[in-house]
C-alpha positions in Angstrom: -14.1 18.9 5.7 -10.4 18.0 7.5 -10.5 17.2 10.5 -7.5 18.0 13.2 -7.0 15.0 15.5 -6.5 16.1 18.9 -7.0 13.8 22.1 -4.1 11.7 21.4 -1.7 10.3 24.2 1.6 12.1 25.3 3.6 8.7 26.0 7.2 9.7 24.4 7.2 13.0 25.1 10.4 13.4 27.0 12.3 11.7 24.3 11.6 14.3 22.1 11.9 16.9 24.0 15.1 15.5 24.7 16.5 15.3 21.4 20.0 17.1 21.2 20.4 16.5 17.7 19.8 19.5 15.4 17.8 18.9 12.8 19.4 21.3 10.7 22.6 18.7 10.2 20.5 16.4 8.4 19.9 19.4 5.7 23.5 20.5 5.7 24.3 22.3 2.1 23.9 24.3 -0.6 19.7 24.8 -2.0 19.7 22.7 -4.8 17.4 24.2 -7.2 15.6 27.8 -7.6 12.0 28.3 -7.1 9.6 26.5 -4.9 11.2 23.4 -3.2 8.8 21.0 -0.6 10.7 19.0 1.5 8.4 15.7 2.7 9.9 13.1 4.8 8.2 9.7 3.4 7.5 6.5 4.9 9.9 4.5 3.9 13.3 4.9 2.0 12.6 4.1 -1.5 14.7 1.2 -2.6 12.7 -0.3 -5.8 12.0 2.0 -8.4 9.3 -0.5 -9.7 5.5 -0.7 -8.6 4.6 -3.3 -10.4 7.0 -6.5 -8.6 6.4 -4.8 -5.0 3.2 -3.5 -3.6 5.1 -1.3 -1.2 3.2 1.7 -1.0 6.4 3.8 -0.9 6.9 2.7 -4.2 3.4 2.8 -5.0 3.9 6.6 -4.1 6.9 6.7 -6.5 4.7 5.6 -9.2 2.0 8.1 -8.6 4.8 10.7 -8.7 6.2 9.8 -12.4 3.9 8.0 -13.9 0.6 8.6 -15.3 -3.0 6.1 -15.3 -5.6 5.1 -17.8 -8.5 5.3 -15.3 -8.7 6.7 -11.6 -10.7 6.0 -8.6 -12.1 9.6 -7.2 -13.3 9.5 -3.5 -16.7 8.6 -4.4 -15.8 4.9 -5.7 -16.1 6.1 -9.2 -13.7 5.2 -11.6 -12.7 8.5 -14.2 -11.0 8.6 -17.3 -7.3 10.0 -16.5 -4.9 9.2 -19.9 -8.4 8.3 -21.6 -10.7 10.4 -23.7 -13.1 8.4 -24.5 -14.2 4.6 -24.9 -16.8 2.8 -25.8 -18.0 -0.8 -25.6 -19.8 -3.1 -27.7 -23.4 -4.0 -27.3 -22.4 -7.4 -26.5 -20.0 -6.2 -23.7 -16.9 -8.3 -25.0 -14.8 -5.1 -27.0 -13.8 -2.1 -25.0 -12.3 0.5 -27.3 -10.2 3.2 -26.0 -9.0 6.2 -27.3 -6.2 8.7 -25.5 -6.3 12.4 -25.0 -3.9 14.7 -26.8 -0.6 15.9 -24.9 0.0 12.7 -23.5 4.0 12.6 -23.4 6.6 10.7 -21.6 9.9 12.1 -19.8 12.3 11.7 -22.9 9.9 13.5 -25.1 8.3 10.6 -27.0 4.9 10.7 -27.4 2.5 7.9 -25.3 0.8 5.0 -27.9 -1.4 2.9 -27.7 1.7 0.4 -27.8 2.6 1.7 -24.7 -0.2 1.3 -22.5 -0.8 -2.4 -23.9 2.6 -3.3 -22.7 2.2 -2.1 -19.5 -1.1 -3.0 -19.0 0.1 -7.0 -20.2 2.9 -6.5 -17.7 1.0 -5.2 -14.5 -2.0 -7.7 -15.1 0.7 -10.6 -14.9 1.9 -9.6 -10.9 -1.6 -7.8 -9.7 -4.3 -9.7 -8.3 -6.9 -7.5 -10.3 -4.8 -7.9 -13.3 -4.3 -12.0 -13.2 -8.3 -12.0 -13.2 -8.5 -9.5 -15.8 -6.2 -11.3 -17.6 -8.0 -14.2 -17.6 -11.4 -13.0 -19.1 -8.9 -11.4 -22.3 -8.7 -12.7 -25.2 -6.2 -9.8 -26.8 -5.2 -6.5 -26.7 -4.6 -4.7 -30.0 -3.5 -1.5 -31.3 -5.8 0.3 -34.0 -3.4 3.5 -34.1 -1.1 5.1 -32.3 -4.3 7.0 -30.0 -6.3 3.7 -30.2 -6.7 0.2 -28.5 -9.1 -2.3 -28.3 -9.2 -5.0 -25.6 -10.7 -8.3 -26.3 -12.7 -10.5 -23.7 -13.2 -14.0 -24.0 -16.6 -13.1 -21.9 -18.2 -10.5 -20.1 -16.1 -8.9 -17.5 -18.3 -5.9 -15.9 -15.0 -5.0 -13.8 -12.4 -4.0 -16.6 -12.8 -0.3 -15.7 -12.3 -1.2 -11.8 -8.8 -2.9 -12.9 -7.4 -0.5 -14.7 -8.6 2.4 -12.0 -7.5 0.7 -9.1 -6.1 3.1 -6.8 -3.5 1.3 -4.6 -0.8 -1.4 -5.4 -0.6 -2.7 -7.6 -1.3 0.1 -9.8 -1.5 -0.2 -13.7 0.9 2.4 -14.4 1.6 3.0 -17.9 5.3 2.9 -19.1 7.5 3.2 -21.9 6.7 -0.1 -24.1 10.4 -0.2 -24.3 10.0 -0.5 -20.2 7.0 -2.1 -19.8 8.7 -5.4 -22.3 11.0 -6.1 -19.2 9.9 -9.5 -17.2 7.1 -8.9 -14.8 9.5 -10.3 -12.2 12.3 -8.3 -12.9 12.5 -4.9 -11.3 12.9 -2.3 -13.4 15.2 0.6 -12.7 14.4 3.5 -15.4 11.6 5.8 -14.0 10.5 7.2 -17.1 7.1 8.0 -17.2 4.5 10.4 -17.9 3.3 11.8 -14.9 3.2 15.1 -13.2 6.5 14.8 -11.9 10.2 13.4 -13.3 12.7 11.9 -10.8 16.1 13.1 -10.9 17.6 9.5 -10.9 21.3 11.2 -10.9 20.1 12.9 -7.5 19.3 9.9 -5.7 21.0 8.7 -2.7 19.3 5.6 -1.7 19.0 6.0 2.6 19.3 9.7 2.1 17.0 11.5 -0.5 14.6 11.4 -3.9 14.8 14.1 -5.9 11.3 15.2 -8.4 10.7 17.9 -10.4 7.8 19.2 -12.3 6.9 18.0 -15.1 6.5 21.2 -17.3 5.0 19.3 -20.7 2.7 17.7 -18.5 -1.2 18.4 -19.7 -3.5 17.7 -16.5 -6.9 16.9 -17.1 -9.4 20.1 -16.1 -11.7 18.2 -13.3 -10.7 19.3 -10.3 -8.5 16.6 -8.3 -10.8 13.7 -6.2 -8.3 10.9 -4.8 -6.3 9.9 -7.9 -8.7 11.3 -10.8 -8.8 14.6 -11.8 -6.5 17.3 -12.8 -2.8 16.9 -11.6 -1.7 20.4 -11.4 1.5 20.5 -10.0 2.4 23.8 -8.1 5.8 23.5 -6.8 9.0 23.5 -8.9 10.8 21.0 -6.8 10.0 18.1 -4.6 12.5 16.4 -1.9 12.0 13.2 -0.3 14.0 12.9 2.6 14.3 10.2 4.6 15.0 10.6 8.7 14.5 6.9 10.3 14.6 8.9 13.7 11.4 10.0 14.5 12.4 12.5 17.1 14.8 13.9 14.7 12.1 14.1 11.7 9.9 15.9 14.6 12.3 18.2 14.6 13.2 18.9 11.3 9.3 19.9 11.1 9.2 21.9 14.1 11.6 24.1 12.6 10.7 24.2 9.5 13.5 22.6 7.7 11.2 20.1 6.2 7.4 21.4 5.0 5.4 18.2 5.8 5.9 14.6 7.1 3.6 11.7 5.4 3.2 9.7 8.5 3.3 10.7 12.3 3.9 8.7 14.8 1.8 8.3 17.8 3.9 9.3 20.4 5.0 12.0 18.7 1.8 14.2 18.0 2.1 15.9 21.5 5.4 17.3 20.2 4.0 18.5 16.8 0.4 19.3 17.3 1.6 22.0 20.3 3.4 24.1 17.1 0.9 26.5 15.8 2.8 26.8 12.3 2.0 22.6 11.7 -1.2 20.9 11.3 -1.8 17.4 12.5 -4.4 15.7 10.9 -6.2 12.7 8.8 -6.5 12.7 5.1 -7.4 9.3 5.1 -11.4 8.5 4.9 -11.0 4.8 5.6 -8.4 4.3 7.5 -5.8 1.3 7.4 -6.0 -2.3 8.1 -3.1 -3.9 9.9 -2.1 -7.7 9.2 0.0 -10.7 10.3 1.5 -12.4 7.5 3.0 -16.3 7.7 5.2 -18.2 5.2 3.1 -20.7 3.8 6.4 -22.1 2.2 8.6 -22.6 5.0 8.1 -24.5 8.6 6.8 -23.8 11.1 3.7 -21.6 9.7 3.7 -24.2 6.4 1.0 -26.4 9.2 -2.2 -24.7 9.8 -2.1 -25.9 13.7 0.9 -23.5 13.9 -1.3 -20.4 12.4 -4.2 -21.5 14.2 -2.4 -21.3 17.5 -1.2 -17.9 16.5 -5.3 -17.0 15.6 -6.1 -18.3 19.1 -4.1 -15.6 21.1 -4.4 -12.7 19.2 -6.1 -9.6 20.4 -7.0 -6.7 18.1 -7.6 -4.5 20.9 -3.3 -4.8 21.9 -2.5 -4.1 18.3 -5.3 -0.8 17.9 -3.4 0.8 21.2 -0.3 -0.2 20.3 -0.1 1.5 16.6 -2.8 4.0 17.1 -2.3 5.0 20.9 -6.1 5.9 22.0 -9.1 4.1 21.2 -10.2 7.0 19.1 -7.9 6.0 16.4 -7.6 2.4 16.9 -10.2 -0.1 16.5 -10.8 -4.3 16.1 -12.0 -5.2 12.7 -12.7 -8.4 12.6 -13.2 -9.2 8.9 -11.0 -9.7 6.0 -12.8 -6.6 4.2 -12.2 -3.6 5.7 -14.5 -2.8 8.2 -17.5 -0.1 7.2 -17.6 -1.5 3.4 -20.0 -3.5 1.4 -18.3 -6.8 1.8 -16.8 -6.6 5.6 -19.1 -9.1 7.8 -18.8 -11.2 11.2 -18.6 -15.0 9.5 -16.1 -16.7 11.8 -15.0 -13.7 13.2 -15.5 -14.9 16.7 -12.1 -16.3 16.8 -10.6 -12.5 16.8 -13.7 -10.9 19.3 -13.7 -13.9 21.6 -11.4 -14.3 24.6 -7.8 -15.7 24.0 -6.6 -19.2 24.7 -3.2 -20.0 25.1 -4.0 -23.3 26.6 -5.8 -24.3 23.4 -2.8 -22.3 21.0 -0.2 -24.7 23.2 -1.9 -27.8 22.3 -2.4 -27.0 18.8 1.8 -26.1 18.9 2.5 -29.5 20.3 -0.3 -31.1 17.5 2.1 -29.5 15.1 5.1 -31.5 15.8 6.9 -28.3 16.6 10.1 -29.0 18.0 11.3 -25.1 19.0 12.6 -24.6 15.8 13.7 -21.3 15.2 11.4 -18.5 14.2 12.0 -15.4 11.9 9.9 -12.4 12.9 11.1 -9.3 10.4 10.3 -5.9 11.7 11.1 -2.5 10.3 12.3 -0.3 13.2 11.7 2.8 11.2 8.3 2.0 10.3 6.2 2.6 13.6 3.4 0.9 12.5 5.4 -2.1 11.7 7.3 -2.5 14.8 4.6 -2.0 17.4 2.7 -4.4 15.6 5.7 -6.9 15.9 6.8 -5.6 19.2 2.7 -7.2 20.7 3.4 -10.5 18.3 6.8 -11.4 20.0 5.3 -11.3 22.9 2.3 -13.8 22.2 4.5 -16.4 20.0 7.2 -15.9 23.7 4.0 -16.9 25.6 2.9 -20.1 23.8 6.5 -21.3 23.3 7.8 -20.3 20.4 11.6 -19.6 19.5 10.8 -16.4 17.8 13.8 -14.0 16.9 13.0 -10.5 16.0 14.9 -10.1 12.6 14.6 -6.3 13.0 15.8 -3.6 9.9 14.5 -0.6 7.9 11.5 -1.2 6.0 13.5 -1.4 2.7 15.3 -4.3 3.4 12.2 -6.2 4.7 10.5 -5.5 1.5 13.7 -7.0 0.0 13.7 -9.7 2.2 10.2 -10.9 2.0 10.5 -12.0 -1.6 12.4 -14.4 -0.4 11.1 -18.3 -0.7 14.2 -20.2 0.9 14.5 -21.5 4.6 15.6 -18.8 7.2 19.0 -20.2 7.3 19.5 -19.4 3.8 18.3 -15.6 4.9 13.9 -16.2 4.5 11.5 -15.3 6.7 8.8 -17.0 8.9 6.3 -13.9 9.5 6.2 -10.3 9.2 3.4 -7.5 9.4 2.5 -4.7 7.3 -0.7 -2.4 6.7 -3.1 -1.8 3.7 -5.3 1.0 3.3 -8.5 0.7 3.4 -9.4 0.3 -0.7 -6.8 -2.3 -1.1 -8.9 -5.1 0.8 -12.5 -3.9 0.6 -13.3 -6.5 -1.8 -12.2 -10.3 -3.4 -11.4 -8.6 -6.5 -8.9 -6.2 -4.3 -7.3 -8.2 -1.7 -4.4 -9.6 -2.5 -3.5 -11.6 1.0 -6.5 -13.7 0.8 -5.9 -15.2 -2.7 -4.9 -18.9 -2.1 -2.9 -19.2 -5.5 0.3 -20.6 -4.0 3.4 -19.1 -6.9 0.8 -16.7 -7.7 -0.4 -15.3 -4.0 1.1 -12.7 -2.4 4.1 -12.6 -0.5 3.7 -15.9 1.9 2.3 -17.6 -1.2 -0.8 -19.8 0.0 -2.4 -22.4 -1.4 -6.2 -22.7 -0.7 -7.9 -23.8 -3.5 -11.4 -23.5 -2.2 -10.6 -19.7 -1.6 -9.7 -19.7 -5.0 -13.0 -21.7 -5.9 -15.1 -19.0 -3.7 -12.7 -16.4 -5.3 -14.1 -17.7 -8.9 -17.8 -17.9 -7.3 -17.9 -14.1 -6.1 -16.8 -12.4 -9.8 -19.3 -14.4 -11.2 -21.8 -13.5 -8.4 -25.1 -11.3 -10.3 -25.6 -9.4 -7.4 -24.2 -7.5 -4.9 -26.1 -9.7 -2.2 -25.0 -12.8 -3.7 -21.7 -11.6 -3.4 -22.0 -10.9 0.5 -22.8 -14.0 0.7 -19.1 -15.2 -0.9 -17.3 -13.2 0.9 -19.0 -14.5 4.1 -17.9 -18.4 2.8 -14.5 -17.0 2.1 -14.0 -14.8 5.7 -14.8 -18.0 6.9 -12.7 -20.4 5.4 -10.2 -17.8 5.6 -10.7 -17.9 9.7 -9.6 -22.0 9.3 -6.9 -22.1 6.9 -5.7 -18.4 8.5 -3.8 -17.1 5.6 -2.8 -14.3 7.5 -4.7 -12.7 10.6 -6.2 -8.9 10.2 -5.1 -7.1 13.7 -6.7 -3.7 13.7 -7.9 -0.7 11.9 -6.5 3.2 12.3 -5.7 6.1 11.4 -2.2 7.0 10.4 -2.2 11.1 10.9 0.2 13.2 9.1 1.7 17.0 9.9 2.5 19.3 7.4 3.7 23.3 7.9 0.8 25.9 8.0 2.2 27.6 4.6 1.3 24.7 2.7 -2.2 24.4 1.1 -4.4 21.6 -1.5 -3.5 18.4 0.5 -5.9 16.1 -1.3 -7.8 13.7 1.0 -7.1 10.4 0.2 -5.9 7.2 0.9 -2.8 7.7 -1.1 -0.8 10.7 -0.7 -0.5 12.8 -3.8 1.5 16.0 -3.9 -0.2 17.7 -7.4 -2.6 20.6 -5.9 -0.1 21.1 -2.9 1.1 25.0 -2.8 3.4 26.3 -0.5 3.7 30.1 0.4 
């Protein structure tokens, strides 16, 4: 059952109650389609049409709207056939067949082959850290019809089905082959797809507004929806993303109804919401998210462990719960590189993040550095609350033990822009930044893309460890789920001396939506298939 959140703090009130601007000016102009239009403000602005270089979960979204899956992940950690039928493998576990359902069919009409899926399968497993180790265990994909494909192992693999189903970003969407052919490091910019929904690409005004509309040839499967598996049944003619960096001015917008539901809430702002009796306020997500610091392995200063180390020594999860959650009841200290309440989250080394700060000892290890108050880049996304605050308690502590930190601070697109960037900050890098994953993106080796150590190949801040890598190797190979504890508790700590990034806290992200609307699938992701509006 949903649960409404209630308790939370009224800090921030009075700005929103003061708020002169009307929201209605943001909507100025004409309705732009008949039928049934939901208006959702998202996250983010959505700058990169493609999920598979960026694991921005706004784009992630994006994908989920227009394109389609070969497996899904349902909230009970299953993975489900979604473009599949049927499959089979072979007694000696090295040949998975698969076979597609009928109807499959992408946005320009053409129907979806088995050509298709391999491309884009090839493609994702070349950027995901799911897909490079899936990639590694195949020895070829082929294609026995059109309907048909056969993937190859060079050994047993037991996790092929969790790869393809994965449920967060990257996700193996399937594309066009014609799409899906473009380099895995060039962003593509045509969103055709096959999923429930078709963007409007001539409708969109980047900083401004996404444009979707339902998919009518689309064939939903007849399971009723669970996370992303299930039946997609869309039940609105038009969706609007529309994107209102001012928070007061999105609370608004809501209030009034000129917008049906807004993905993300922020703290100080659920007084000012959850007082309207026409919106709901509430948490669709079971697991909650983890929050992270992120260095540049690449670049000075955060290239010498003493200069992470000193970062590790100072931080305390408790200031970053309350400062992106607001209450305790929504905010909490994980200290593990799995997400907290999962198989693999345990306390190896974790003592550096539960015991009491030392600036004395994070000084020394500055000065052991050779740090010579170079300059520091810390990016922050002032529209993304849960970015900023984050930053916001981090300028502090890098203030405190000396640093020359600048907060480099934009909209989140353009810090998802910037962090691809490898040169030094004076040619426009970075030094650190935070983001969030939820809670099934880091629950496991296999998942967590932050703690590989696979330096071109990591994540963004590209880290070289090789015995995370080694322990990496060690836990897929693991034959049970004990032994695999056990790696994970070798690579938390390892992970606690080499610091590839530091986890700051676990919460819940609420989101508000209009009473009229109904089918809001709990999840980790947000989906808008089963939502109806009256």
């Amino acid at each position: 059952m949903r649960k409404q959140i209630t308790g939370w703090p009224r800090r921030g009130v009075a700005l929103a109650c003061g708020v002169a601007m009307a929201a209605s000016v943001v909507f100025a102009g004409p309705a732009a389609a008949q039928g049934k239009v939901l208006k959702f403000i998202p996250e983010a602005d959505l700058r990169i049409l493609d999920p598979i270089t960026t694991t921005a979960y706004i784009t992630r979204n994006h994908g989920y709207m227009v394109y389609d899956v070969l497996f899904a992940t349902d909230s009970k950690f299953q993975v489900q056939p979604q473009m599949v039928d049927k499959w089979e493998v072979s007694k000696d576990n090295l040949t998975y067949t698969f076979t597609l359902r009928d109807g499959l069919k992408f946005h320009d009409g053409q129907p979806v082959k088995s050509a298709d899926c391999i491309a884009s399968v090839e493609r994702w497993a070349k950027r995901d850290v799911f897909g490079q180790r899936l990639a590694e265990m195949t020895e070829s994909w082929t294609a026995v019809n059109d309907k048909t494909f056969r993937l190859k192992l060079k050994k047993p693999f037991p996790y092929v089905l969790e790869a393809l189903g994965k449920p967060s970003s990257n996700v193996p969407f399937i594309m066009p082959e014609r799409i899906a052919k473009t380099d895995a490091s060039t962003a593509i910019t045509d969103p055709t797809g096959s999923g429930p929904f078709k963007m409007l690409k001539d409708q969109w005004v980047p900083g401004n507004k996404v444009v979707y509309v339902k998919n009518t040839d689309y064939v939903p499967r007849k399971e009723p929806p669970s996370w992303g598996a299930g039946g997609k049944v869309v039940k609105v003619d038009r969706v609007e993303w529309i994107y209102i960096p001012d928070a007061a001015t999105a609370a608004a917008a809501l209030n009034s109804g000129e917008v049906d539901w807004w993905q993300q809430l922020p703290v100080d702002l659920i007084p000012v919401v959850a007082k309207n009796k026409d919106v709901k306020v509430e948490s669709v997500d079971p697991l909650g998210s983890i929050g992270l610091l992120r260095f540049n392995h690449l670049q000075p200063p955060f290239n010498n462990v003493k200069m992470r180390q000193a970062v590790l020594a100072v931080v305390n999860q408790n200031d970053y719960a309350i400062a992106v959650a607001g209450d305790a009841k929504n905010g909490k200290p994980c200290p593990s590189y799995f997400t907290c309440g999962t198989p693999m989250a345990n306390t190896a080394g974790s003592e550096a993040l539960t015991g009491k700060r030392d600036f004395d000892r994070a000084k020394a290890l500055v000065k052991e550095s050779g740090y010579k108050g170079e300059k520091i880049i810390l990016m922050s996304a002032t529209d993304q609350p849960i970015v900023h605050s984050q930053a916001l308690v981090t300028q502090d502590i890098l203030k405190k033990i000396g640093l020359n930190v600048e907060l480099a601070a934009s909209d989140w697109g353009t810090l998802i822009t910037r962090r691809g960037s490898k040169e030094p900050i004076e040619k426009g890098g970075w030094s650190v930044f935070h983001t969030w994953f939820v809670g099934p993106d880091i629950t496991t080796p296999a998942l967590n893309s932050p703690l590989r150590g696979a330096g071109e190949k990591s994540w963004f801040g590209w880290p070289t460890d090789a015995k995370l890598e080694e322990l990496r190797e060690a836990w897929f190979n693991a034959p049970t789920q004990a032994d695999q504890k056990k790696i994970a508790e070798q690579m938390q700590a390892r992970a606690f001396e080499t610091v590839p990034y530091i986890p700051t806290a676990q919460f819940i992200i609420p989101t508000a939506y209009r009473t009229n609307l109904s089918g809001v699938i709990i999840s980790p992701v947000t989906f808008i298939w089963n939502v109806e509006k009256k």
